[in-house]
SEGUBA-736902 format. One record per atom (N, C-alpha, C): x, y, z; residue in three letters. Coordinates in pm, whole numbers, plus 50000, padded with zeros to 5 digits. Layout:
# residues N
XYZALA
...
# end
This chain:
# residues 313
927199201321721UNK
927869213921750UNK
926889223521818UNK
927629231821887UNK
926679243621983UNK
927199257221893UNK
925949258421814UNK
925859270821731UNK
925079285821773UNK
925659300921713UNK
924279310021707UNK
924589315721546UNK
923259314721541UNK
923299320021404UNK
922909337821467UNK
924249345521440UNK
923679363221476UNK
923589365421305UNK
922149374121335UNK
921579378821201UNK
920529367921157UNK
919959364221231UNK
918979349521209UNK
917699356121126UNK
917539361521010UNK
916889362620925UNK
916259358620859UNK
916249359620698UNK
916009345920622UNK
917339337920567UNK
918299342320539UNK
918909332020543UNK
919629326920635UNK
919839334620796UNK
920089331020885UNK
918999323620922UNK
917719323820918UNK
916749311920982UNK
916689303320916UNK
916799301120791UNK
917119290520710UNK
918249278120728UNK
919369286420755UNK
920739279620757UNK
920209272520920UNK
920149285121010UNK
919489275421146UNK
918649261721156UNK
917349268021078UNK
916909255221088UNK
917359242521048UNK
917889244720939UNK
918329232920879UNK
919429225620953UNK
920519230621047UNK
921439227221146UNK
920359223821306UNK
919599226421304UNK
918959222821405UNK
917919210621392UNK
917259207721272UNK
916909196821209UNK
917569183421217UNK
919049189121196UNK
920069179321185UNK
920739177821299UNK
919969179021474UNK
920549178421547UNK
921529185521630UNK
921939195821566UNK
922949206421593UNK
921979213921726UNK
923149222821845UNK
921979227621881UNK
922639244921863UNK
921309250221801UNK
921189267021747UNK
920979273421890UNK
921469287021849UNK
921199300621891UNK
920729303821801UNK
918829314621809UNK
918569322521691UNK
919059339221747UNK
920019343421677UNK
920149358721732UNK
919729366121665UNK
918159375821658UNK
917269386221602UNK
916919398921681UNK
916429404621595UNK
915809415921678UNK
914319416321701UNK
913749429821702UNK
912509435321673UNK
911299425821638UNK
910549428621552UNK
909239416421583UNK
909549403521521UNK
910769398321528UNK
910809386721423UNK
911789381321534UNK
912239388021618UNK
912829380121711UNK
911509376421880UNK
910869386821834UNK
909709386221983UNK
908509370121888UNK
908629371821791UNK
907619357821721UNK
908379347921756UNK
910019350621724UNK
910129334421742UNK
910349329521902UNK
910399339622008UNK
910189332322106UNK
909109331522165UNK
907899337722131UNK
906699335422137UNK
905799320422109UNK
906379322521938UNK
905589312721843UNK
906519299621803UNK
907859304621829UNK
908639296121733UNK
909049297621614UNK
909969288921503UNK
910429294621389UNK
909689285421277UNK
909409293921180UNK
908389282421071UNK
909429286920943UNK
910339275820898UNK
911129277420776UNK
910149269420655UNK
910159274220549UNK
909179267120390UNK
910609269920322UNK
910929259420247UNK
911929250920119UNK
911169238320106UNK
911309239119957UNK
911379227019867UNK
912019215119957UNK
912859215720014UNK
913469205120088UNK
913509206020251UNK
912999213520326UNK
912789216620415UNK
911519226020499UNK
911109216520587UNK
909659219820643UNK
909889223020799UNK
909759233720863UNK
910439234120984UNK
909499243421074UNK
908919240021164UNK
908259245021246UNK
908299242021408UNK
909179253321482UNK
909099247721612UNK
909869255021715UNK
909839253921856UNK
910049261121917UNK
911649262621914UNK
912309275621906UNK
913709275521891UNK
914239284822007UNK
915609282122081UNK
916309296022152UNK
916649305422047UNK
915729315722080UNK
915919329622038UNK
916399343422126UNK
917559347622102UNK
917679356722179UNK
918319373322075UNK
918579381522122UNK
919549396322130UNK
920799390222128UNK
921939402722075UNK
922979401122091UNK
923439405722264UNK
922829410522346UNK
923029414722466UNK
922899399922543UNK
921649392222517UNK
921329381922568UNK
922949369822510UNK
922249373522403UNK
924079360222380UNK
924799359722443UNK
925569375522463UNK
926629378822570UNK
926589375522706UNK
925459373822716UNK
925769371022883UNK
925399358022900UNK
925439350222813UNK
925599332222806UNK
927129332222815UNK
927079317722843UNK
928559314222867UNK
929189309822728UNK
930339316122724UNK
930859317622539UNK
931759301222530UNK
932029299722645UNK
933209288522654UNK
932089278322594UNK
930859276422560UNK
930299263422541UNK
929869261622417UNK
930049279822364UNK
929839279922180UNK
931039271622112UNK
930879263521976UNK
931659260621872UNK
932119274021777UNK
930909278721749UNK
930839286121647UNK
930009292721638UNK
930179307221645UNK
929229315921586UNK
929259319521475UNK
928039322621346UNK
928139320421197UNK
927319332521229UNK
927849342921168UNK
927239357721161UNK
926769357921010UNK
925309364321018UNK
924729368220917UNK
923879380720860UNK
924439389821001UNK
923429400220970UNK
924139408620897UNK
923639422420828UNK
923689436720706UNK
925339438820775UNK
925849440920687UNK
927089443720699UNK
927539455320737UNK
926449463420720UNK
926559479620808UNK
926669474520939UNK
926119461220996UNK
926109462221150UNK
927489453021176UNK
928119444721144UNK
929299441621134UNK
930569450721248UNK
930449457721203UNK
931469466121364UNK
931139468421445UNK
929759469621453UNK
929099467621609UNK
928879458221684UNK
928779444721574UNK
928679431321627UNK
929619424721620UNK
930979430021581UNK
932179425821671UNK
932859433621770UNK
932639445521776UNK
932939454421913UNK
932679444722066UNK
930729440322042UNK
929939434722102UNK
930879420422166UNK
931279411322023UNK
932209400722044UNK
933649397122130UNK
934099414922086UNK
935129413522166UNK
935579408622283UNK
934309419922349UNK
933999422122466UNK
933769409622503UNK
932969401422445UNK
932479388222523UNK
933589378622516UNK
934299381822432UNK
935909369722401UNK
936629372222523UNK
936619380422575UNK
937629387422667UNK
937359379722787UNK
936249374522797UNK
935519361422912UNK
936079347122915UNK
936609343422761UNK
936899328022741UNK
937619323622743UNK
937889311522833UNK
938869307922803UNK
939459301322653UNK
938109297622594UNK
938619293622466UNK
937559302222365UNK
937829303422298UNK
937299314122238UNK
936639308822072UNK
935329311922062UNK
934879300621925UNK
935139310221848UNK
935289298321725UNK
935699307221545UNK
934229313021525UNK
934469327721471UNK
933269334621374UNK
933879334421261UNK
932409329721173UNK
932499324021034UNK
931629333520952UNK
931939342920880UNK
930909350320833UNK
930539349020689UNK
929169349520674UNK
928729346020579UNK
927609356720511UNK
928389368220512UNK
927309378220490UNK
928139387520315UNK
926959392820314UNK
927339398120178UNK
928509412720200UNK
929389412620096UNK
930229420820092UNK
931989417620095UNK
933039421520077UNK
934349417920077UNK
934999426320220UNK
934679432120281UNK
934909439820419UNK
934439436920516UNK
933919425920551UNK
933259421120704UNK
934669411220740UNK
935039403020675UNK
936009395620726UNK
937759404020802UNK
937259417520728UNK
938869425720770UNK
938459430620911UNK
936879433520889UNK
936729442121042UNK
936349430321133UNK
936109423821116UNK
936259408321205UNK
937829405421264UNK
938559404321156UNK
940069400021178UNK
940809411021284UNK
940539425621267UNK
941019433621351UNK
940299435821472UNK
939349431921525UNK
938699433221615UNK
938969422121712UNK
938899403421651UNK
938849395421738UNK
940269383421669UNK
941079391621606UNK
942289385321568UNK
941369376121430UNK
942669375321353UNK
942459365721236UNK
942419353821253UNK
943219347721346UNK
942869335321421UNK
941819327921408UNK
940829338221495UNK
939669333821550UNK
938659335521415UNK
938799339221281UNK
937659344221136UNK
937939329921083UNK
936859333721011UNK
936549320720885UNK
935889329520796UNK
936429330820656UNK
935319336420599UNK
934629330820481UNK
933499337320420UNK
932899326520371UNK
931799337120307UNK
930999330320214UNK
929679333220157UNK
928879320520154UNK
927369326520077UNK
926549320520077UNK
925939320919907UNK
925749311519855UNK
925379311019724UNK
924769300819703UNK
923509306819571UNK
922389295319513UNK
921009294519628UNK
920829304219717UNK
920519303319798UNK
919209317419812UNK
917929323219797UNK
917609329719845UNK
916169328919948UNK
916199335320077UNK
915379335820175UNK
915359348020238UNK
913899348220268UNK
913609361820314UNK
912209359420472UNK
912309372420494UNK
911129365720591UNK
909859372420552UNK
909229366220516UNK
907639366320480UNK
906959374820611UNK
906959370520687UNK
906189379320829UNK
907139374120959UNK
906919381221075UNK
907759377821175UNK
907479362521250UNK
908709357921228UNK
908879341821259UNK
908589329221163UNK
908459339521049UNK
907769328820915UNK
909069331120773UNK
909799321120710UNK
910629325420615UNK
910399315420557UNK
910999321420421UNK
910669312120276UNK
911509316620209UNK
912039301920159UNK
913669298720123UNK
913479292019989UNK
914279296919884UNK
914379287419742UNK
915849288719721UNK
915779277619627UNK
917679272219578UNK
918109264019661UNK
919549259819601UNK
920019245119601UNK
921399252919733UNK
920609255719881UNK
921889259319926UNK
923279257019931UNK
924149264319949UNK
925239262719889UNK
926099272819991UNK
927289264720093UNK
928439282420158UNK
929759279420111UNK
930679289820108UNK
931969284620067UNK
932649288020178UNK
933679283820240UNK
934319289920359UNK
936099286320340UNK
936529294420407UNK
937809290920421UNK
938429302520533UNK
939609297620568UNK
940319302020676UNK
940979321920648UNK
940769327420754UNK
941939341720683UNK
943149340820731UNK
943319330020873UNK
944969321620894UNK
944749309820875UNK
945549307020822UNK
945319291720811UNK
946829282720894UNK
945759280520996UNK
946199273721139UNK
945669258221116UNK
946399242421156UNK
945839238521186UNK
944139235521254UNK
944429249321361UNK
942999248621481UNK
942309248821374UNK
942059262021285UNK
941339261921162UNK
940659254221086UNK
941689248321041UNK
941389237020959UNK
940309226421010UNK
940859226221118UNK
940089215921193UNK
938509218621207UNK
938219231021231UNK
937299233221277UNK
936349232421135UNK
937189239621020UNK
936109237820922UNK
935729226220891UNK
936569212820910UNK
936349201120892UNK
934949195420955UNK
935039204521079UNK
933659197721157UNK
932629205521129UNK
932619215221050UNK
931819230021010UNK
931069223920908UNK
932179215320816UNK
931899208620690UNK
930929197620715UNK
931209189120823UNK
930079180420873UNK
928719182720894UNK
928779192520948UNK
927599195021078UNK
926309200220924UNK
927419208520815UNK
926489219820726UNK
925819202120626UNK
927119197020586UNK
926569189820523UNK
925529175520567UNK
925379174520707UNK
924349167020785UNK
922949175520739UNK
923199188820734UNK
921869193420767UNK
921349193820614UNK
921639195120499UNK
921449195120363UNK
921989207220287UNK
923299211720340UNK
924089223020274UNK
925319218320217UNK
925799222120087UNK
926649214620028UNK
927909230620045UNK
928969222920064UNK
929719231720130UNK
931249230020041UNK
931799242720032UNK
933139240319920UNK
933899247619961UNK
935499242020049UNK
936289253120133UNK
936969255919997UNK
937819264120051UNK
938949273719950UNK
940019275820062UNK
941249278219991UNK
942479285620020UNK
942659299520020UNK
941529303519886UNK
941679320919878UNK
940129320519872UNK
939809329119966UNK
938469327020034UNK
938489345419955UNK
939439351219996UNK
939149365719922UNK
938869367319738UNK
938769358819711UNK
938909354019535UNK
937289351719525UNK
936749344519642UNK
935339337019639UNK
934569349419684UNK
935039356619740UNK
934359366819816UNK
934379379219697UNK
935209382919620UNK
935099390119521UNK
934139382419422UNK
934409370819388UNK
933099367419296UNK
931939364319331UNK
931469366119447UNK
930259365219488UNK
929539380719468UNK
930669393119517UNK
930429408719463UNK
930459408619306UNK
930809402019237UNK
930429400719115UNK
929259401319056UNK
928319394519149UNK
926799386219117UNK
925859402719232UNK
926499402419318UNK
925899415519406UNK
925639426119329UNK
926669431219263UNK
926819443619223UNK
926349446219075UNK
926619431718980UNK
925949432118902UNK
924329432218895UNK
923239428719014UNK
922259430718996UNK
921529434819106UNK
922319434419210UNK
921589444919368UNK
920439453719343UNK
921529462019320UNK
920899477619322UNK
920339483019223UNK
920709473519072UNK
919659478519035UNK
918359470818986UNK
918069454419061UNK
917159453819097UNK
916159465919180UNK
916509467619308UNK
916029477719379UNK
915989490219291UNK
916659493019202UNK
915979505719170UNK
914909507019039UNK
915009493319003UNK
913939494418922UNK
912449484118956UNK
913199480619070UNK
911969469919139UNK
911309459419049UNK
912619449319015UNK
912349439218941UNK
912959430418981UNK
912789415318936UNK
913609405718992UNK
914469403518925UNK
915659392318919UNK
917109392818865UNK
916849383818736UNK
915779377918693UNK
915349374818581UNK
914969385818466UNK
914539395118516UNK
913869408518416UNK
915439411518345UNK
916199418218437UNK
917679419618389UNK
918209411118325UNK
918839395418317UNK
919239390618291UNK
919019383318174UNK
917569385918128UNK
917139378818038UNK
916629392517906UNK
916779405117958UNK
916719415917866UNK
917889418617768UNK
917769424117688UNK
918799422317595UNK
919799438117602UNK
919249449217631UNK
919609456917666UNK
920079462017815UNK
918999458017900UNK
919159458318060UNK
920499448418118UNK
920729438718058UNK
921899427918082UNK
922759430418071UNK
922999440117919UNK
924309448117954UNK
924939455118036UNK
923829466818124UNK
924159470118216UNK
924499460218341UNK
924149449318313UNK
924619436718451UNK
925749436318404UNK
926099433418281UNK
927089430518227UNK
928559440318307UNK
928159449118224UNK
928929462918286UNK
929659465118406UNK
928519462018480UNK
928619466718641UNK
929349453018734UNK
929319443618621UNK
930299431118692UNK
931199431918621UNK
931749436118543UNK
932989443118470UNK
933729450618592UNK
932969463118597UNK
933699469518732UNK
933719462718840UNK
933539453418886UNK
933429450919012UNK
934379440718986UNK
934889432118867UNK
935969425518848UNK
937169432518839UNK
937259448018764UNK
938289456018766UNK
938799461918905UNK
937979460918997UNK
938459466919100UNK
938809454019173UNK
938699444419178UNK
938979431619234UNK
940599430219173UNK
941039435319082UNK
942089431019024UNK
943389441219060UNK
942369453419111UNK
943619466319145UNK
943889463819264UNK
942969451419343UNK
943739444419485UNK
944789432919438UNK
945039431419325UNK
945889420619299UNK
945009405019321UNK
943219405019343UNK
942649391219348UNK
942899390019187UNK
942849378619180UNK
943379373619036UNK
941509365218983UNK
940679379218940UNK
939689372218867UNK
939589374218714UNK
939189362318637UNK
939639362718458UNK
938429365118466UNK
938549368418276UNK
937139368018201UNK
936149355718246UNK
937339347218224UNK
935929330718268UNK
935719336318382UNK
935839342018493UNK
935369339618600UNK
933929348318626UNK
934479356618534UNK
933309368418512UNK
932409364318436UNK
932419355218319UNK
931429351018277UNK
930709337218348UNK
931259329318422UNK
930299320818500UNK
929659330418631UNK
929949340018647UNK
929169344318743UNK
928299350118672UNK
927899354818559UNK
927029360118493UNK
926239351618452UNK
926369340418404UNK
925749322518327UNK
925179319818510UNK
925699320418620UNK
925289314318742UNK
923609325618749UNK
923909338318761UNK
922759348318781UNK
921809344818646UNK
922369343918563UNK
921189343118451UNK
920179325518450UNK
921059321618488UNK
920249300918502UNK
919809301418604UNK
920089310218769UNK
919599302818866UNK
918009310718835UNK
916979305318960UNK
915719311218935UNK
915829323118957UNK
915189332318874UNK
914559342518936UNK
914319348519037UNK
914819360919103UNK
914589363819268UNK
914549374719294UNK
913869381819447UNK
914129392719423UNK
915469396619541UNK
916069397419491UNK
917699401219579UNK
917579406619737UNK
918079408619781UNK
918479409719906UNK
918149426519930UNK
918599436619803UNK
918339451019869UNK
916839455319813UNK
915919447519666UNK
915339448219685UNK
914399446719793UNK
914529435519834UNK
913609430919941UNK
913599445420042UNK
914839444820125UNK
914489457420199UNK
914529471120141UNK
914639472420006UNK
913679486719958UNK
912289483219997UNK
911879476019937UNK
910559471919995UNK
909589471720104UNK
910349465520209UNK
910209466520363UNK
910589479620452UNK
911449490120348UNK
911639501820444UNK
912919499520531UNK
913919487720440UNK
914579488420560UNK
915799493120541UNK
917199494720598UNK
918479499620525UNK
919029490720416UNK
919309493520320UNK
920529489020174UNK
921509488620232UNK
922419474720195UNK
924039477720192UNK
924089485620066UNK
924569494920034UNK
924579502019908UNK
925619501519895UNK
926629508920036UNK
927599510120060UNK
928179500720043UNK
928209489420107UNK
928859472720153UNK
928879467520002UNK
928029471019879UNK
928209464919793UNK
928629471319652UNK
927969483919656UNK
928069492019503UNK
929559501919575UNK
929619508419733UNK
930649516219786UNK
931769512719775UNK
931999498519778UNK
933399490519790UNK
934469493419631UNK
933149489019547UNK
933609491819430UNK
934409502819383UNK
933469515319379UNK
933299528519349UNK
935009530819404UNK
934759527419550UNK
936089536819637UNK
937499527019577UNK
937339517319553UNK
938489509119541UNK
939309510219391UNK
937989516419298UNK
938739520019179UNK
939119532519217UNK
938639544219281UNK
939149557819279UNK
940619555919329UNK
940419545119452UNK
941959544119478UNK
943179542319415UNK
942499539019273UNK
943149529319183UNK
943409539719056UNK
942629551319099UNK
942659559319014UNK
942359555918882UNK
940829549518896UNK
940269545918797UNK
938979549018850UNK
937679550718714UNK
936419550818743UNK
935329541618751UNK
934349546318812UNK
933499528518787UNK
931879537418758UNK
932009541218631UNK
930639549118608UNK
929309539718571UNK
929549525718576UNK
928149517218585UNK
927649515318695UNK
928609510518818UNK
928249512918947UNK
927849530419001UNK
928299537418922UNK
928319552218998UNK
926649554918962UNK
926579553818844UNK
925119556418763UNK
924069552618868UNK
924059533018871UNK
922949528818941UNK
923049533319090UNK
924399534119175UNK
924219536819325UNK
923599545919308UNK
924019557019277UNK
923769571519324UNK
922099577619280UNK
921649568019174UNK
920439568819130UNK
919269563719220UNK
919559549419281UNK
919149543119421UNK
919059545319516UNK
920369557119534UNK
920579568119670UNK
919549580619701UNK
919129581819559UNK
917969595419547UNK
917129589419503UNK
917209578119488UNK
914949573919519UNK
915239573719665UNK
915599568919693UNK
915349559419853UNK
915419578919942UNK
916269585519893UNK
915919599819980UNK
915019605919979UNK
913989601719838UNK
912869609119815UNK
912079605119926UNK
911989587019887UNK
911039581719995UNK
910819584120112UNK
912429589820185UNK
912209592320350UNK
912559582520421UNK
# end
C-alpha cells in the first residue's frame, strides 16, 4: 500500500516504520526539527520488536499536497487533535484534485476528530479508529522510542462496502508489519473507551508529573483515576454510547497491568509543547453540562493543569 502517516511523531514514526519494514511504501508527514532530521538523517525507531534505521520520504503537509493524491491508499492521521481542522481544511482542498479520493483513518486521541473529518471530507471517505497498548515518543529529532504490544482498532463511520474493503487491506498491510488490529461496528463505543483510559490519567499525570504507574498503583491517588473514568463513562452514556461498569472496569485493570508510562500530555508538559486538555478532559466537562450534569473530577484536575501550565508561560 502507498501510505502517509500525517502527524509522524512517536507513534506516528513508529506505526510508519513498522509499515515500511513490511514493505509498504510511507509518507513521513512532520514538522519543525524532527521533520528537517528525518530528511537529513533519516528515521531511527527503538522497540523491543523493532529496530529501524533509515532513510525515509519525509515531508510538510504543504509538500503532501502538492503530490499526486490519486496514488495515495490511505492517509492515517496522527497528529494533536487541536490540529485536526486544519489538517482537514488542508485535505479538502487536496480531495478536490482526485479523481479517486483515499480513506483517512484516524488514529489520534480524543472522540471529535472523526466528526470534524466526516464534515469536512464526507463520511464516506473516514475510518475511525484508535491506538492502544502502545506508547512512543520522540527522544530527540528523528530518534523515537516505542514500548507495548501495539495494538489499533478501526472501523468504518459509513459502512459502505468500499469501506469495508479497504479496512480489509488496512488489516493486512498493519498486520504484515507487526500490529495486531481489531475492527468494530461501533467504532464510537471504542473511541469512548479509549477516553476512558485518557481522562482517567492524562492530565493528571501532567499535573503531578508522574507516570501512570504512581496513580494506579496508589491507594488513594487511584481513586481519583477511578473517579475521573466514572465521568468520562457518564458522559459517554448522555450520548446514548452504551458503556457498563465492566467496561469501565477493564479499562481501569488495562491502565493498571500495562507498563508504566509517561502519557502523551505529560510528555509535552515536559517538552513545552501544547496539551489536548481540551480534546480530552474539555469533551467531558462540556458534554455533561449539556447533559446538565457535573463532572467535578475532571473539572478539579483540568482546570488545576490549566493554571500550572499559565504560570509556566
Amino acid at each position: 500500500m502507498k501510505l502517509a502517516i500525517i502527524g509522524a511523531g512517536g507513534i506516528g514514526g513508529y506505526f510508519g516504520a513498522a509499515l515500511a519494514s513490511a514493505g509498504h511504501e510511507v509518507t513521513f508527514v512532520a514538522r519543525g526539527a524532527h521533520l528537517k532530521a528525518m530528511q537529513e538523517h533519516g528515521l531511527h525507531v527503538s522497540h523491543p520488536s523493532l529496530s529501524f534505521h533509515q532513510a525515509v520520504h519525509a515531508t510538510n503537509m504543504q509538500g503532501l499536497c502538492k503530490e499526486d493524491v490519486n496514488a495515495y491508499d490511505g492517509l492515517i492521521l496522527l497528529a494533536k487533535s487541536m490540529e485536526t481542522q486544519r489538517i482537514a481544511h488542508a485535505l479538502g482542498a487536496w480531495f478536490s484534485t482526485a479523481s479517486s479520493t483515499p480513506f483517512v483513518v484516524s488514529l489520534q486521541n480524543g472522540v471529535e476528530n472523526e466528526t470534524v473529518l466526516c464534515q469536512a471530507l464526507g463520511s464516506q471517505n473516514v475510518i475511525g479508529g484508535l491506538t492502544v497498548k502502545l506508547s512512543a515518543h520522540i527522544v530527540s529529532p528523528g530518534n523515537v522510542e516505542a514500548l507495548g504490544d501495539a495494538q489499533i482498532v478501526i472501523g468504518p463511520m459509513e459502512k459502505t462496502a468500499k469501506a469495508h474493503a479497504f479496512i480489509q487491506t488496512l488489516e493486512a498491510a498493519f498486520t504484515q508489519a507487526g500490529v495486531r488490529v481489531e475492527k468494530t461496528e461501533e467504532i464510537q463505543k471504542e473511541l469512548w473507551k479509549k477516553l476512558i483510559i485518557n481522562n482517567g490519567v492524562n492530565a493528571l499525570c501532567a499535573l503531578l508529573e508522574v507516570k501512570t504507574g504512581t496513580l494506579t498503583h496508589h491507594p488513594k491517588l487511584s481513586q481519583l483515576v477511578l473517579g475521573l473514568m466514572r465521568e468520562t463513562a457518564q458522559a459517554a452514556r448522555s450520548l446514548h454510547v452504551n458503556l457498563t461498569g465492566e467496561d469501565l472496569e477493564a479499562m481501569f485493570h488495562l491502565i493498571k497491568t500495562f507498563e508504566s508510562i509517561k502519557p502523551s500530555m505529560l510528555v509535552d508538559v515536559e517538552q513545552g509543547r501544547s496539551v489536548e486538555l481540551e480534546e480530552i478532559c474539555g469533551v467531558v466537562i462540556r458534554t455533561l453540562e449539556a447533559a446538565g450534569e457535573d463532572a467535578p473530577y475532571t473539572k478539579s484536575i483540568a482546570y488545576l493543569l490549566a493554571y500550572k501550565l499559565e504560570q509556566r508561560g
